[in-house]
N, C-alpha and C positions, 0 to 999 in steps of 0.2 A: 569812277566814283568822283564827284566833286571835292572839291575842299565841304563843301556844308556839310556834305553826306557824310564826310570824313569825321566831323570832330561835332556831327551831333547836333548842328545848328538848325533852327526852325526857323521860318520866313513868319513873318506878322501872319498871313494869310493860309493857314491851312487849306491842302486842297483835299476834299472829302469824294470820295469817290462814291455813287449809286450802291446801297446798301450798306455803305461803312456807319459808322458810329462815331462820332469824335465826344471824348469827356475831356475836362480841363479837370486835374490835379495839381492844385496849391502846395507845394512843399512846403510840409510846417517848421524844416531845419532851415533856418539863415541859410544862404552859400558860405558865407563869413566863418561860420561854426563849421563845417563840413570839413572846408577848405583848413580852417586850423586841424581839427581830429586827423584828417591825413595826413596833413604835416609835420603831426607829434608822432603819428605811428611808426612814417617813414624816416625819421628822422636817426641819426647815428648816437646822435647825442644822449649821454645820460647825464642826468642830474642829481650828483650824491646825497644822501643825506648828512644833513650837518650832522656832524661826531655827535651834539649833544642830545639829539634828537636819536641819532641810530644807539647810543648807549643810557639812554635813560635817565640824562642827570642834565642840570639847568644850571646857569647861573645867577650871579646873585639879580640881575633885573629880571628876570623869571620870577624871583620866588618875592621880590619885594612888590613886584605887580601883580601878585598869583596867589593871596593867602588863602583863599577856598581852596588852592593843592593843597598845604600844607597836613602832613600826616601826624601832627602834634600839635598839642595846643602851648607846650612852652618847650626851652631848651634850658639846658646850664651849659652856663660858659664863665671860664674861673671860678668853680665854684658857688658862682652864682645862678640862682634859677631865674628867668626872665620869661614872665607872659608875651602870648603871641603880636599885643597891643607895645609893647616894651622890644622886641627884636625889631618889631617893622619901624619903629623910630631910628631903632640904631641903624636899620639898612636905609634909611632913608639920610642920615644923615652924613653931611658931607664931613670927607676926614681932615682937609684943611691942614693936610701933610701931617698929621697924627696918626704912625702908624699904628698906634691901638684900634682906630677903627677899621683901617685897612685887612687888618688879620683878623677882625670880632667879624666883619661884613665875608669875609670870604670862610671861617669858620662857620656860621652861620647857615651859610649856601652847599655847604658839603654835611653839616651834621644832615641838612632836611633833604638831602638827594642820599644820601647813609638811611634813614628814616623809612624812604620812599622805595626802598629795595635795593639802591645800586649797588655794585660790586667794589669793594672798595680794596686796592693794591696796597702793599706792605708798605711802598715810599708815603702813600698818601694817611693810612693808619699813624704812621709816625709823625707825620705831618699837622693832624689830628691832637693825637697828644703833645706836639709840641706846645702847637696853638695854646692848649688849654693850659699849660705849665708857663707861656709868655705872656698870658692876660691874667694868669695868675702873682706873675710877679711886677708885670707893668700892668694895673690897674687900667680899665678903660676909660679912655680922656686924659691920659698921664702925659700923653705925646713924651715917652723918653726919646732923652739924645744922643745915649750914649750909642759909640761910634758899634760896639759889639749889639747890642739890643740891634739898632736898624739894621742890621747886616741879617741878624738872625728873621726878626720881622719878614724881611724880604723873601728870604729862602722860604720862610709857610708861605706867604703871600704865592706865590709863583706858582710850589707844590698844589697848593689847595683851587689857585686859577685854573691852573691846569685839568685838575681832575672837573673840574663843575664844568666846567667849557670841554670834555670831552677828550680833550688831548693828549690824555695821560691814560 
């Protein structure tokens, strides 16, 4: 057997032999497409799904570029009720090292992934109430300094990253 014969190769020139038939068939798949499908099938490699995708919950640039998901049309937060027009400002707006937006923006992304079904852990529940007891006593836009507030700030911040990004 040749090398051609071997791997298939066809000469420009078909030879048609007395009573044969030759038809020409155009492959409607690229080689290009083919050649990738193969390559994904054969492949060893898997491709996880992002945590946040495999557990159902987003974060905060999901939901502040996403308001047709959103499963409510308002939240509270400190005690205050805030239309869906009034939270996408605050997730839009930069915190300029104010941790009151830091914790409203990541509150925010956990109450509508809480809203939207997700499963929500005992760390992250308290986490939760923390928030809403920290923006209840540091008003949002207060930017406190005190050395225990941003301490505490950080810890929801973290907890509440955590859970929206899947990690937790």
């Amino acid at each position: 057997m040749s090398k051609a014969q071997q791997y298939g190769a066809v000469s420009a020139a078909p030879r048609v032999r007395a009573a044969q038939e030759v038809s020409i068939v155009k492959n409607p798949i690229p080689a290009t497409v083919v050649a990738l499908v193969i390559w994904v099938l054969l492949s060893a490699t898997v491709i996880p799904l992002p945590a946040a995708l495999a557990e159902d919950v987003f974060g905060v640039g999901f939901w502040k570029n996403h308001p047709e998901a959103w499963a409510v049309d308002e939240l509270t937060l400190d005690g205050v009720t805030y239309t869906k027009d009034q939270l996408l400002q605050i997730l839009n707006t930069p915190s300029g090292g104010d941790v009151t937006y830091r914790v409203a923006t990541q509150l925010i992304a956990a109450l509508l992934n809480v809203m939207s079904g997700a499963v929500v852990p005992a760390e992250v529940a308290e986490a939760l109430d923390s928030a809403q007891e920290f923006l209840a006593e540091y008003r949002l836009g207060t930017a406190p300094t005190a050395p225990a507030a941003l301490l505490e700030a950080e810890r929801i911040v973290t907890t509440l990253t955590a859970f929206n990004e899947g990690t937790l």
